[in-house]
Structures are given as C-alpha cells and as structure tokens.
Phi, psi and omega in degrees: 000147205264132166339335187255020157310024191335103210225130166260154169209108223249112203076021175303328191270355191248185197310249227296320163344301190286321181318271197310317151347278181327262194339296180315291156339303188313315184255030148089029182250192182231125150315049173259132199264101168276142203174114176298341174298102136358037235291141160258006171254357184306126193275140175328122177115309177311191137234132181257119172271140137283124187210156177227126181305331180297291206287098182283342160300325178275329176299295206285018141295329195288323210264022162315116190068012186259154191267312190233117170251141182236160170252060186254050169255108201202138151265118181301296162327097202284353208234303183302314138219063136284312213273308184254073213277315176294296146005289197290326166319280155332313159300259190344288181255322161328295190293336166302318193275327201258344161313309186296300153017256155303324169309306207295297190308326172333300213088194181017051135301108160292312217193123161263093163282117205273120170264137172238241179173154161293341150283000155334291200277052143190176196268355148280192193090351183035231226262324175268344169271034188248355192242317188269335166262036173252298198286303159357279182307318178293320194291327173276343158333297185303326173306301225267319195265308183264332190080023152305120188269175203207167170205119164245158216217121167258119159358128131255221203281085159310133178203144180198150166275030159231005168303159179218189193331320209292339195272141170308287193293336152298341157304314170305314176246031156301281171304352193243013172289301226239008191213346177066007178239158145236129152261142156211172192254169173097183164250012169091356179242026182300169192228143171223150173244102147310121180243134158260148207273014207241314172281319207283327224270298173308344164295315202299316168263355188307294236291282171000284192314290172347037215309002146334303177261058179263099162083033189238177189243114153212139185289118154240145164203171169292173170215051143237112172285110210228143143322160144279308191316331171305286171327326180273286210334297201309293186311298193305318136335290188284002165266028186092339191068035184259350188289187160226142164274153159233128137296127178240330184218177192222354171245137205245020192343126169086001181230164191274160158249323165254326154213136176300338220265134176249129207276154178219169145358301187286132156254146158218155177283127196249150182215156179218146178286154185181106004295166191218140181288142192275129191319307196306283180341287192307312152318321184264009170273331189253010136300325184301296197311302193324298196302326192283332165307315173303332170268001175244352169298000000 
C-alpha cells in the first residue's frame, strides 16, 4: 500500500485505537492519531493531534487531505453511561455528527470508519447502544445524502494488555492482581466471543483494504465462545486457584446474556481471525502487563 495514504484515527490514543494505529503503520500507510489523550504507543512515522472532537473547527481542519478516517472515540463504558447519559450523548453521538461533518466539506474521503459495538442492534445497552445506534444511523445517512462512503464495524468483547479501567477483563484481573478476588453480577452464564484487540485491529484494516465492504455493518468477535462463570474459572486456574469468586448481584442491567441483537432491520456481516491469539495466552499476557504497572508505581 503506497505511503501517501493518509489515514486519521480519531481515539488513536486508546485500547483498539492504538492496535489499530499500529497495523496501519505497520502496512505502509500515514498516521495520524487524534486523541485528547497522548498516545503512550505512539510509533516512528505516526504524527499525534491534541484534539477534543466537541470543537468541530478543529476536526475539520485536521480531517483536510485524508483518505480514510476511523472513530473510536466513545464512552465505552456501559455502567458509566448509565450513570452519565448526557455525557455519553455528546461523545458518542454529537462528537460523531461534527466529524461525519468535516468529512462531508472536505471532500475526498474515500472512506469512514464507524467503530460501533454490538449493542447498536439491541434493546439492552441502555444509553450507550442507544448512542451507537444513533451514530449508526447518521453515519449512513451522511451516505444516503452526501455519498460519504462508510464501514461500520460492530465490536464484541475486547480484551488486550493495553486495556484499562474502561475493559471488563481488565477489571477483572485487575481485581484478582491487587484484591485476590473476581465478582460478578448475574448468574454467570451469560455467553460472550473473546476477540483480542490485536486480532479485532487487524481485521479492522482487512475491512479498509477491502471494497466489499463499502457501505456495509460488520460483526468482529471472537470464535472461542465462554460463560462468564468459565472465564473466572479460566482467570483462576491461571492464577493458581488462589482467587475467591463472589456473586455480588443477581442482577446485571443493561447487559445480555446471550446474544446483544434484538431484531432490526440492518443485516451485517461477521468475520473472525484467523489466525487468532488463544485466550488462555492472551489473559496471561495481560496479567503480565498488569503485575509490571504494579511494579512500577
């Protein structure tokens, strides 16, 4: 891929954000990570904008001459907006509308890519798939009216050793680092596809590359499907069996159990890696990151 490709990654600076950063660098393109945020991953080559997406005069300066813009600027965080619904408005959809924006007066966009999430299609998720099927809509909108072409890409269950607070699993072995315990609400037998963002990231430019997927919804997950009550099981083992499990509620708002999709309308496609890092592997890697952030305090 020729060098003079110019690729934004809007959230450049956060977990799948940097994955992807990377890949792209990796496969010859031009970087740029917009990100209120720092990258702590930033790479030879990248270039990094301090940007708040909310100031729609600074997007569209930045997104002047770029070929592809990607989004992943978003509260993530289901319980976080639960708790801050305006807030999650505003990123989530608002920070979306003034990007989708800036494209359209650019011009020359080949392509926008929407990070979404698998609750978009359903009727758990409260205030964030409700925000992500918002976002959703407008981004095909900007198609159906401006001819801004789109890929929106739905999520499922992300875990990397570059996660944070914002990540299940990293709480989870967060908590069974520094408290020796995992909680969990529910009854544990909710079913989740592990992806590593690392895997979600390379898919993430197959799709770029790709003109198939022009103006199309695609599913990234995992293919090792697990309980939760499996996953502690899973963390605990490699932790020795030294944790104590808790059940703390019996009640889970807002999360699924078995599948997020409630039906609508919209079909997408789903792809999975392959090759793919093997969970058990990928969990004792990001135990590792963890204990060396601890050792480094």
């Amino acid at each position: 891929m020729s060098s003079n490709k110019k690729v934004i990654i809007f959230g450049g600076s956060g977990f799948l954000g940097s994955y992807v950063a990377d890949e792209l660098t990796r496969r010859k393109y031009d970087v740029v990570i917009v990100d209120s945020n720092t990258s702590k991953y930033l790479q030879v080559g990248q270039k990094f904008i301090s940007c708040d997406i909310m100031n729609y005069k600074v997007v569209k300066g930045i997104v002047q001459g770029a070929s592809y813009i990607y989004n992943f600027v978003a509260i993530s965080n289901l319980d976080e907006a639960i708790h801050k619904p305006i807030n999650a408005m505003n990123i989530n959809v608002m920070g979306n509308l003034n990007i989708l924006e800036a494209c359209r007066e650019a011009g020359g966009i080949k392509r926008f890519i929407y990070a979404s999430s698998a609750y978009a299609l359903s009727d758990e998720g409260s205030f964030y798939g409700i925000s992500k099927q918002a976002s959703e809509k407008l981004t095909e909108e900007y198609y159906a009216r401006y001819g801004l072409k789109y890929t929106v890409i739905r999520y499922g269950s992300l875990y990397g050793e570059r996660a944070s607070h914002n990540n299940y699993i990293y709480n989870l072995l967060y908590d069974a680092i520094n408290l020796g315990k995992l909680q969990y609400k529910g009854n544990g037998e909710d079913l989740r596809e592990y992806i590593h963002a690392a895997d979600a990231a390379k898919l993430s430019v197959d799709v770029l590359e790709d003109n198939q997927y022009e103006n199309e919804h695609i599913i990234l997950t995992g293919i090792e499907k697990l309980k939760r009550i499996e996953l502690l099981t899973m963390i605990n083992e490699i932790m020795k069996n030294k944790l104590v499990i808790k059940q703390i509620t019996t009640d889970n708002m807002g999360h699924y159990k078995i599948t997020p999709y409630s039906f609508h309308p919209t079909v997408a496609k789903k792809l999975v890696a392959n090759p793919y890092i093997d969970l058990g592997q990928g969990l004792l890697e990001c135990i590792q990151e963890i204990f060396n952030e601890k050792e480094n305090k």
